[in-house]
C-alpha positions as CSV (number, residue, x, y, z in Angstrom):
1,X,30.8,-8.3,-6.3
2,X,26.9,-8.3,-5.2
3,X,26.0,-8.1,-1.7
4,X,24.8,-11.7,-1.5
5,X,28.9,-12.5,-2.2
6,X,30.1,-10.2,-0.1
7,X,28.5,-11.5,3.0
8,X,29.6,-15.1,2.2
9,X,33.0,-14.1,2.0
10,X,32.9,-12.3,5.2
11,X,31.5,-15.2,6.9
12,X,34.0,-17.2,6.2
13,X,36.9,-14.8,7.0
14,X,35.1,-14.5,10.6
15,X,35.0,-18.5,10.9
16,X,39.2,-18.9,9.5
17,X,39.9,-16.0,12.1
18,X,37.8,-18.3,15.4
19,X,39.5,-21.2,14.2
20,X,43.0,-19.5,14.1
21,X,42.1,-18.4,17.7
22,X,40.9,-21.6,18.7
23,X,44.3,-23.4,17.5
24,X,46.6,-20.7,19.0
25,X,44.8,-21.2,22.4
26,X,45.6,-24.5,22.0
27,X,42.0,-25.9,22.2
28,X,41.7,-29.8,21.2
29,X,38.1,-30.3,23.0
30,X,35.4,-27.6,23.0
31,X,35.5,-25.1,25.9
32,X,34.2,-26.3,29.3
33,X,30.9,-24.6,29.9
34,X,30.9,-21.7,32.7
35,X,28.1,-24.0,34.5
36,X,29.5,-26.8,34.9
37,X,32.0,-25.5,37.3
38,X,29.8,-22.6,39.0
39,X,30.0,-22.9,42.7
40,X,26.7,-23.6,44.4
41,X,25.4,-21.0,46.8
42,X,26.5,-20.8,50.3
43,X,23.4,-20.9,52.2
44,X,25.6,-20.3,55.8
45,X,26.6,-16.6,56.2
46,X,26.9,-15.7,59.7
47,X,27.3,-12.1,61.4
48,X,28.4,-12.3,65.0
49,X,28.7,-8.5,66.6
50,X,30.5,-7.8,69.5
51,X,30.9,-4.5,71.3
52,X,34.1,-3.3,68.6
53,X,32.1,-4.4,65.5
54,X,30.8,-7.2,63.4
55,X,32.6,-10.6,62.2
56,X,31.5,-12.4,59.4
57,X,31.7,-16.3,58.7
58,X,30.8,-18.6,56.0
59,X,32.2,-22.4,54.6
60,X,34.0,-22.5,51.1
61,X,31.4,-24.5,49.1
62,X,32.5,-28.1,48.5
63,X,30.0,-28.8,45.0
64,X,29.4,-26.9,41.7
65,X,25.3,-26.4,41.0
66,X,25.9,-29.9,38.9
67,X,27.0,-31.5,42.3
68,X,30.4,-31.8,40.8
69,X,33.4,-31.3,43.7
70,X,35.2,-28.2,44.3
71,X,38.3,-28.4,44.3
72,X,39.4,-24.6,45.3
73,X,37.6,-21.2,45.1
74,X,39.9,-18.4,43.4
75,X,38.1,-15.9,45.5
76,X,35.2,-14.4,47.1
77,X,32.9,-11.0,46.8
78,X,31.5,-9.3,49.5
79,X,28.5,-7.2,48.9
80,X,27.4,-5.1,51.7
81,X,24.6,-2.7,52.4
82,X,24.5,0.8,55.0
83,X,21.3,2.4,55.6
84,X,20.2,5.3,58.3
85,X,17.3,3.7,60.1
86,X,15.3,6.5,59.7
87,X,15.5,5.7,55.5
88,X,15.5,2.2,56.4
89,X,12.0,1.0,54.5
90,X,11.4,-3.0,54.8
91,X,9.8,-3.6,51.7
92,X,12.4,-1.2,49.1
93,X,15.2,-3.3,47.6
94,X,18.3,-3.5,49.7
95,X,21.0,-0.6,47.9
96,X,24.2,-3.0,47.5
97,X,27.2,-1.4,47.0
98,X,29.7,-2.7,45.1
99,X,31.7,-5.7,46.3
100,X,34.4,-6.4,48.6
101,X,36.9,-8.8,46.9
102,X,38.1,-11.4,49.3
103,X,40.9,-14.0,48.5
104,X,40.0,-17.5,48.0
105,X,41.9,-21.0,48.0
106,X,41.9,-24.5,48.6
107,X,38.2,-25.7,49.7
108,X,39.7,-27.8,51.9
109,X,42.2,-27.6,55.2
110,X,43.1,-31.4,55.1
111,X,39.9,-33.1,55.4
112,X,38.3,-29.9,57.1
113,X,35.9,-28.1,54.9
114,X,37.2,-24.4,54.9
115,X,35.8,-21.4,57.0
116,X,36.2,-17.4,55.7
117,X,35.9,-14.4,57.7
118,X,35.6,-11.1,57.3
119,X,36.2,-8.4,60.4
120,X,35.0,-4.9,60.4
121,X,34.8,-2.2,63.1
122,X,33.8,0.2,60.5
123,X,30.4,0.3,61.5
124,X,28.0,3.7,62.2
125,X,25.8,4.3,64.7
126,X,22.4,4.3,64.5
127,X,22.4,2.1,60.6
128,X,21.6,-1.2,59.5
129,X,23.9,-3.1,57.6
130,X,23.1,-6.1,55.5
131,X,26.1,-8.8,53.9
132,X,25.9,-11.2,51.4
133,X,28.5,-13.4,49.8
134,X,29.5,-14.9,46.1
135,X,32.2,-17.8,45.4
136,X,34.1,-17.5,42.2
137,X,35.7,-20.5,40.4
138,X,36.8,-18.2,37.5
139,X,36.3,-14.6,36.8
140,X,33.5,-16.8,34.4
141,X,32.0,-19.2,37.2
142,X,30.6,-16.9,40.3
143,X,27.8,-18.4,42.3
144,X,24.4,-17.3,42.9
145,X,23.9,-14.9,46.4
146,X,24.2,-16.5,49.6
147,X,21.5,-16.2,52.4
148,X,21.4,-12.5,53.9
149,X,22.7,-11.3,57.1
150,X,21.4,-7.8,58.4
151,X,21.8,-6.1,61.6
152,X,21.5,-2.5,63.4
153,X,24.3,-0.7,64.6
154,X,24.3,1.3,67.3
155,X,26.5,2.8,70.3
156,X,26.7,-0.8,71.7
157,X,25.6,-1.6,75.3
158,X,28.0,-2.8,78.2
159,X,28.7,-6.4,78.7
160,X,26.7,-8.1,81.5
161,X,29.7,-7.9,84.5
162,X,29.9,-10.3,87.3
163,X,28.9,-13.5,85.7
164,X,28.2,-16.5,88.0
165,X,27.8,-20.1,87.2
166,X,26.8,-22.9,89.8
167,X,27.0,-26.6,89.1
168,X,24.3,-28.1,90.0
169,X,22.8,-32.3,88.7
170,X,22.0,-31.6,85.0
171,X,22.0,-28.1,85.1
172,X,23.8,-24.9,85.9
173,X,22.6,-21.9,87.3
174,X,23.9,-18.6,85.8
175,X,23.8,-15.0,87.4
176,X,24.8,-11.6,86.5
177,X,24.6,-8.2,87.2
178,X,21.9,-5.3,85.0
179,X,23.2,-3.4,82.3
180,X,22.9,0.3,82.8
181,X,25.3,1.9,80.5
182,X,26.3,2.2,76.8
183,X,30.3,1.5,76.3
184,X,30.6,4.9,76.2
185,X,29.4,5.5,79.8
186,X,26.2,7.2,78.7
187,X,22.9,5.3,79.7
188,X,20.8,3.1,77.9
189,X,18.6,4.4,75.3
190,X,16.4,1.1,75.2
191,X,14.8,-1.9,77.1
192,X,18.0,-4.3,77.7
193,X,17.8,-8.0,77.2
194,X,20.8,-10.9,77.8
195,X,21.1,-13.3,75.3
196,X,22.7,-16.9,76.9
197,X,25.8,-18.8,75.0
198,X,26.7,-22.1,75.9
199,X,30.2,-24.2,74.6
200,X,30.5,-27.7,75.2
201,X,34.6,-28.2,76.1
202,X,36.0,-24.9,74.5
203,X,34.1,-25.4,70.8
204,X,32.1,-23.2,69.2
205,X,29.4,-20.8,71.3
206,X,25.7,-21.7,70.2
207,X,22.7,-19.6,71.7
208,X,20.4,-21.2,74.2
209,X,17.0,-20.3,74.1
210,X,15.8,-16.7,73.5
211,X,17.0,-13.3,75.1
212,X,15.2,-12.3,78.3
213,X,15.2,-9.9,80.6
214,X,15.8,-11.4,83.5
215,X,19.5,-11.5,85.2
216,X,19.4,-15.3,86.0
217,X,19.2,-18.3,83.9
218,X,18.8,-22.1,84.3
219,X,20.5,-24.2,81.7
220,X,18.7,-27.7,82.2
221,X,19.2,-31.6,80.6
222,X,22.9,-30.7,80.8
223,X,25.0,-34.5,81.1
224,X,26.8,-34.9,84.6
225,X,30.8,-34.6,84.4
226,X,31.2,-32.7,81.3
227,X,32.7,-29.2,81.6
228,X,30.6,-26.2,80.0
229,X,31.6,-22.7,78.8
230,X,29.0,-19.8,79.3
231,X,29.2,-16.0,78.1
232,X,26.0,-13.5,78.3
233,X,25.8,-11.0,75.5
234,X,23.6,-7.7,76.5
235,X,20.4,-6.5,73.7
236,X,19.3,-3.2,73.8
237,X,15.8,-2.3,71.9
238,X,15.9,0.7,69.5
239,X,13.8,1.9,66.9
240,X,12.2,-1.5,67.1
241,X,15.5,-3.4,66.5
242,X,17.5,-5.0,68.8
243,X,21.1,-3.7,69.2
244,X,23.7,-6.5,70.0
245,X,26.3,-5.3,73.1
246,X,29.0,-6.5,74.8
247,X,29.9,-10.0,75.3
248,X,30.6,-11.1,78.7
249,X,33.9,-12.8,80.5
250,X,33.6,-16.5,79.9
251,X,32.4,-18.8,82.9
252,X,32.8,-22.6,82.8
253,X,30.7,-25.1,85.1
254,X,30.9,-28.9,85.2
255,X,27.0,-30.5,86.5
256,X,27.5,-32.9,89.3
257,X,24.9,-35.9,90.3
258,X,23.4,-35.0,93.5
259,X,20.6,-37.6,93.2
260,X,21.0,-40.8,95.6
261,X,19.7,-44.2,94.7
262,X,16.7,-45.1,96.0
263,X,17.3,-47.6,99.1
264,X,17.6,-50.9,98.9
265,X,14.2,-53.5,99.8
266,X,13.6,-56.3,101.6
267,X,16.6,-56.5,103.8
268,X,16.0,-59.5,105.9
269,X,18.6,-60.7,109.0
270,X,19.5,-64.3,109.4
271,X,21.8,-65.7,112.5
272,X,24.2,-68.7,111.1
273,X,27.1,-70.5,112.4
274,X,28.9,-68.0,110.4
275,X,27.6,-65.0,111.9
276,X,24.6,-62.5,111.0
277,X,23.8,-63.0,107.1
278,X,22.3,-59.8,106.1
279,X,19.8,-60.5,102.3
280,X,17.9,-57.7,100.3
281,X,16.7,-57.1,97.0
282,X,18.7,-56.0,94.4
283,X,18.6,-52.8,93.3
284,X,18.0,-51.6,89.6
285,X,19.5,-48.6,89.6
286,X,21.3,-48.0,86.5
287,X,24.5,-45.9,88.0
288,X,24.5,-47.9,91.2
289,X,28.3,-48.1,93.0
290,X,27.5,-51.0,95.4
291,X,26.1,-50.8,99.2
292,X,26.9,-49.7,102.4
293,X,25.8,-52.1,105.3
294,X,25.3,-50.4,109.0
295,X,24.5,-51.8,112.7
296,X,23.1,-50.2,115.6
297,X,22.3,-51.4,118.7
298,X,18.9,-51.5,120.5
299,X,20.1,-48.5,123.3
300,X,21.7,-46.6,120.2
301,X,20.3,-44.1,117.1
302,X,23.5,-44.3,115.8
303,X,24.6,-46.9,113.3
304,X,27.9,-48.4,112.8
305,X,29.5,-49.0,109.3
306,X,29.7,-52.5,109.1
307,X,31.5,-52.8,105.1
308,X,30.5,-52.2,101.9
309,X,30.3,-55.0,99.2
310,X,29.6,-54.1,94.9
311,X,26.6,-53.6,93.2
312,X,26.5,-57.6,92.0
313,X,26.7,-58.8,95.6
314,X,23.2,-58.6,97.9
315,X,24.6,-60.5,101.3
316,X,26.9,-59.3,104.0
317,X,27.8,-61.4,106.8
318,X,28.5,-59.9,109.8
319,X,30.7,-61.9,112.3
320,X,31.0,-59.7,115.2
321,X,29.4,-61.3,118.4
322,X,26.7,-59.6,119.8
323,X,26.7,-61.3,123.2
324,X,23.3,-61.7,123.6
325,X,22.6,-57.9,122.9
326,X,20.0,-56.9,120.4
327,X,21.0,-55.5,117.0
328,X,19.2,-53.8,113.8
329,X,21.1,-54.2,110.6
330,X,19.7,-51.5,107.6
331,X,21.2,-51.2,103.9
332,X,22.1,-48.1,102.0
333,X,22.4,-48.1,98.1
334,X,25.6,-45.8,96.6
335,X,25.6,-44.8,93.1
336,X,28.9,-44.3,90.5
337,X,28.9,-40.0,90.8
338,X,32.2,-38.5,92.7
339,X,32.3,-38.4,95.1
340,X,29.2,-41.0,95.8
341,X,25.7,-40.3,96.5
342,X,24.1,-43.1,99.2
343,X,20.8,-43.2,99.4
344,X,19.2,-43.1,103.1
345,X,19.1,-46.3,104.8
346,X,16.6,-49.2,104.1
347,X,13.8,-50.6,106.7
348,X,15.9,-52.1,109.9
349,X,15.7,-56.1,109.9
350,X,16.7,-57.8,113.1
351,X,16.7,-61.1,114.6
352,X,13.6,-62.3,116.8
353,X,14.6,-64.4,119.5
């Protein structure tokens, strides 16, 4: 048998033995490609550190790169990175070790989309870790690298103590004491900064603005009646880096309206049959309550509360006699906070004889 033959012949006992494969797996369509179920990358890694250690968060990804739905994620690899900050070089490739293997599941929680998290207080001082994350569909189908989180770890500072939080209209006004001290009781080896967090009704903590070194803060273009949660987290600078520290005890405010109404205009006084019609202008306030109308005698600085009437009424009549005595009536607008801000009173009107 030449060579020619025998290569033909071996071909086609290496294409029987695939097909007998192929028909003992059971195949009736051609295999689905790898890439058409590969998850796409999760671009929302998140590393939140507290004074214990880091916590890691990220969402199950809902598409494939062909924007194909995801139905469930078998599982998920963790790669991280620990370097001594005096190796640490910014421009060398990060030194991944090899991955942590994390179970996966559905992609969904109902009609939630999925959250993971990872927890670890197995950090060293005076390092810099970096995390990123794959999805798996199959041991074939892993996704690209999600975006990278990094942070330094160092003997953490304590949290801010003796938070304060004071409602005030569209704002709150937050107060705490320095930081002095590691968790460990030593001092501070660094500059220390507070980093704000604000939660609207118990959801999740966002940052608000940047860290500053100041121990009071001024959260503004809050909305009136709605009930906010505050926590301070200390910064300390080392080696250039800022070292994330305690968290602080939560505080929760609600903002009040303290701004009255501008007072009603143009309140005139007209005697009838009926008694003392009182006119002005409406107001155009857009939270206004109604109005307040007062009385005081010529003698008297003191006015007398007369009634009220609602915001879609702009006459009073008053029907008390005034036996010849003279009166001034004035107007005060009220607005819809609780309890009620009234404005000061309007220009007097009274009747000339």
């Amino acid at each position: 048998m030449n060579r020619q033959r025998m290569l033909t012949v071996l071909q086609m006992a290496m294409l029987a033995m695939l097909a007998m494969v192929a028909a003992g797996c059971g195949y009736k369509t051609p295999p689905v490609p790898p890439e058409s179920v590969v998850p796409a990358a999760i671009g929302d890694l998140r590393s939140t550190l507290n004074d214990k250690g880091v916590r890691l968060t990220w969402s199950y990804p809902l598409k494939t790169i062909r924007g194909k739905d995801v139905a469930e994620i078998s599982g998920f690899e963790l790669f991280w990175a620990e370097i001594p900050l005096e190796e640490y070089c910014g421009g060398c490739p990060i030194p991944f070790a090899r991955p942590l293997e994390i179970a996966g599941g559905p992609t969904l929680d109902g009609q939630q989309r999925r959250v993971a998290t990872f927890e670890s207080d197995q950090l060293r001082s005076g390092h810099k870790y970096f995390y990123k994350v794959r999805s798996r569909a199959s041991w074939l189908a892993a996704s690209a690298d999600s975006n990278i989180v990094s942070f330094v770890w160092y003997q953490p500072a304590m949290a801010p103590a003796g938070v304060q939080a004071v409602a005030g209209d569209r704002e709150a006004s937050l107060s705490w004491q320095p930081v002095t001290s590691l968790v460990d009781g030593r001092p501070v080896v660094g500059a220390i900064s507070y980093q704000v967090f604000r939660s609207l009704g118990g959801k999740e903590y966002a940052a608000v603005g940047s860290p500053q070194t100041t121990t009071s803060f001024v959260d503004r273009q809050l909305q009136n009646g709605s009930k906010y949660f505050y926590t301070v987290q200390s910064m300390m600078a080392y080696r250039d880096e800022q070292v994330t520290g305690g968290m602080s005890l939560e505080v929760a405010v609600v903002p009040v309206d303290l701004t009255p109404p501008l007072p009603p205009t143009g309140v005139t006084a007209v005697a009838t049959d009926a008694g003392v019609k009182i006119f002005w202008d409406k107001s155009d306030e857009t939270d206004l309550g109604g109005y307040q109308v007062y009385r005081r005698a010529a003698d008297s600085d003191n006015y007398q509360l007369l009634g009220s009437v609602g915001p879609e009424y702009n006459l009073f009549v008053d029907q008390q006699k005034s036996g010849g005595d003279r009166f001034y009536w004035a107007v005060t607008a009220v607005d819809q906070a609780t309890p009620a801000n009234e404005s000061v009173v309007s220009r007097e009107a009274t009747i000339r004889n």
